[in-house]
C-alpha positions as CSV (number, residue, x, y, z in Angstrom):
1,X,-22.9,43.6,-5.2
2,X,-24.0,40.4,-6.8
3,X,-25.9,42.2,-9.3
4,X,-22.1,43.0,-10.9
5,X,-21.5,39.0,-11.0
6,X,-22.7,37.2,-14.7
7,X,-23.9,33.3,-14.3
8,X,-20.7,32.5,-16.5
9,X,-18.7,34.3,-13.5
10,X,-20.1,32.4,-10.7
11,X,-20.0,29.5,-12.6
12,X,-16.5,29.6,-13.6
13,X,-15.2,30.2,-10.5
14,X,-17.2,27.1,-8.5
15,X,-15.8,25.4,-11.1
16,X,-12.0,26.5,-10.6
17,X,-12.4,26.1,-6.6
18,X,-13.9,22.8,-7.0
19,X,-11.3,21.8,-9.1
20,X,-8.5,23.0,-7.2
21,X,-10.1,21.2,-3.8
22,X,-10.1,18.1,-5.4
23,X,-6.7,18.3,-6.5
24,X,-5.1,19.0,-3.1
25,X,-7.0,16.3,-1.7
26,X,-5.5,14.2,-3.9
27,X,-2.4,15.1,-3.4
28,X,-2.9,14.8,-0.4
29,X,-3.7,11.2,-0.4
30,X,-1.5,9.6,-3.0
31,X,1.6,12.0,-1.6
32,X,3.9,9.3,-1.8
33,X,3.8,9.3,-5.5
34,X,5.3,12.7,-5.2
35,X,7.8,12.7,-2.5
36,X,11.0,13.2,-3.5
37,X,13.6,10.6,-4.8
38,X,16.3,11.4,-2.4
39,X,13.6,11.7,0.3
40,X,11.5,8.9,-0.1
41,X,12.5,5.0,1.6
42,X,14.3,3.0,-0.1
43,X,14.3,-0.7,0.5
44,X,17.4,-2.6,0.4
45,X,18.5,-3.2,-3.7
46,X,18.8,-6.8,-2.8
47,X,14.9,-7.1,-2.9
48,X,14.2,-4.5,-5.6
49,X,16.7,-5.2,-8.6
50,X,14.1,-4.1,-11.1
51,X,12.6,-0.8,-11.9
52,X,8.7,-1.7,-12.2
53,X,6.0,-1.8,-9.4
54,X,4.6,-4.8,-10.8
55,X,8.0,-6.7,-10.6
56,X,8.4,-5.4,-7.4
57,X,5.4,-6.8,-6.1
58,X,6.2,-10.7,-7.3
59,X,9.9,-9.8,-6.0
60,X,8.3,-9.5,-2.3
61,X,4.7,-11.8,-3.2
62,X,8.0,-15.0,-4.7
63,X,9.9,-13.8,-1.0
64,X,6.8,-14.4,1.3
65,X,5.7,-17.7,-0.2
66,X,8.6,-19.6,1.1
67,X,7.2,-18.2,4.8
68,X,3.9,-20.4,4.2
69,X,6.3,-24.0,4.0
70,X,5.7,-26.3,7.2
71,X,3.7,-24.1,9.5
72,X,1.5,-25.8,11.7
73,X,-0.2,-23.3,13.8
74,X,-1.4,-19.5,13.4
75,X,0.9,-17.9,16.0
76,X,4.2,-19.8,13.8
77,X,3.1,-18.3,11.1
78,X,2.1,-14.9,12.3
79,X,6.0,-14.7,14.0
80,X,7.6,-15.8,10.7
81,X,5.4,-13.8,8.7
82,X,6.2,-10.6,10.9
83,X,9.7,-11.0,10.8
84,X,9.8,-11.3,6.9
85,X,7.4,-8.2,6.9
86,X,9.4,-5.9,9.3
87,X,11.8,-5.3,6.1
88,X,8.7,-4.2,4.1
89,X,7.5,-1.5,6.5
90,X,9.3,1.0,4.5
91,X,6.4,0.8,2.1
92,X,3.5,3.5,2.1
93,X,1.9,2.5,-0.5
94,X,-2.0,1.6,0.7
95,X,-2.3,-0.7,-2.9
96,X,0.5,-2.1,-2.1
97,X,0.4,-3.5,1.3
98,X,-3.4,-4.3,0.2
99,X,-1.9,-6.7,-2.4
100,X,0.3,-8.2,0.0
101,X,-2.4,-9.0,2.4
102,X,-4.2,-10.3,-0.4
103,X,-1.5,-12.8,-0.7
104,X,-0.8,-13.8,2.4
105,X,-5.2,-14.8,3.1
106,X,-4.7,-16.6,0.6
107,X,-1.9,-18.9,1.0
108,X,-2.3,-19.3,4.1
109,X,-5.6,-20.6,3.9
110,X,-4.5,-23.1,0.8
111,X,-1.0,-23.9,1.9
112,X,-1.5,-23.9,5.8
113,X,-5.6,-24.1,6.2
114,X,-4.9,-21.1,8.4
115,X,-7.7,-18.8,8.3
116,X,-6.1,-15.2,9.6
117,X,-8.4,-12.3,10.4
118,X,-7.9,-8.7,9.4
119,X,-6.8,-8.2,13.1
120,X,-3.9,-10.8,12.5
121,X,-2.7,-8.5,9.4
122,X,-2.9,-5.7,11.5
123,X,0.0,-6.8,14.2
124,X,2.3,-8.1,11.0
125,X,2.7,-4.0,10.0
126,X,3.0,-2.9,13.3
């Protein structure tokens, strides 16, 4: 049987199954990008009034840095930042949220000298 098979055969079809693996993995993993409009989560249009993801972004970054003013301790920040978070939860997006904890290390260890751990991001999603 695999006498009737030519190299260019074999080799064509690895390459056609390989191909097609890697595409449904990632679909699989970015399958937000192609959920449906109607089905996907929208956030409210007060906090999104443009179209871009980039705007987007500095829409919510501009909304959280007003959190960081006159905290004094970790667990008043956590609580404020968790409360201004629980409207982002909607999001899916693992680049996104990533950005977003970006931010909030940051500021809060320029703005507060609050040093949270990757265990304090963890409870503002949940």
């Amino acid at each position: 049987m695999l006498q009737n098979i030519s190299w260019s055969q074999f080799w064509l079809v690895i390459i056609l199954t390989s191909l097609i693996y890697y595409l449904l993995i990632w679909i699989i993993i970015y399958k937000a990008k192609f959920s449906l409009p109607h089905f996907k989560p929208r956030i409210s249009n007060a906090v999104f009034s443009s179209g871009t993801d980039g705007e987007d972004i500095n829409v919510i970054l501009r909304d959280l840095e007003r959190t960081f003013e006159d905290k004094q301790n970790k667990s008043e920040l956590i609580l404020a930042l968790k409360r201004k978070i629980q409207s982002y939860q909607e999001i899916d997006d693992p680049g996104f949220r990533d950005s977003i904890n970006r931010f909030i290390l940051s500021e809060s260890q320029i703005k507060c000298s609050i040093r949270l751990v990757e265990d304090d991001l963890r409870t503002l999603w949940k």
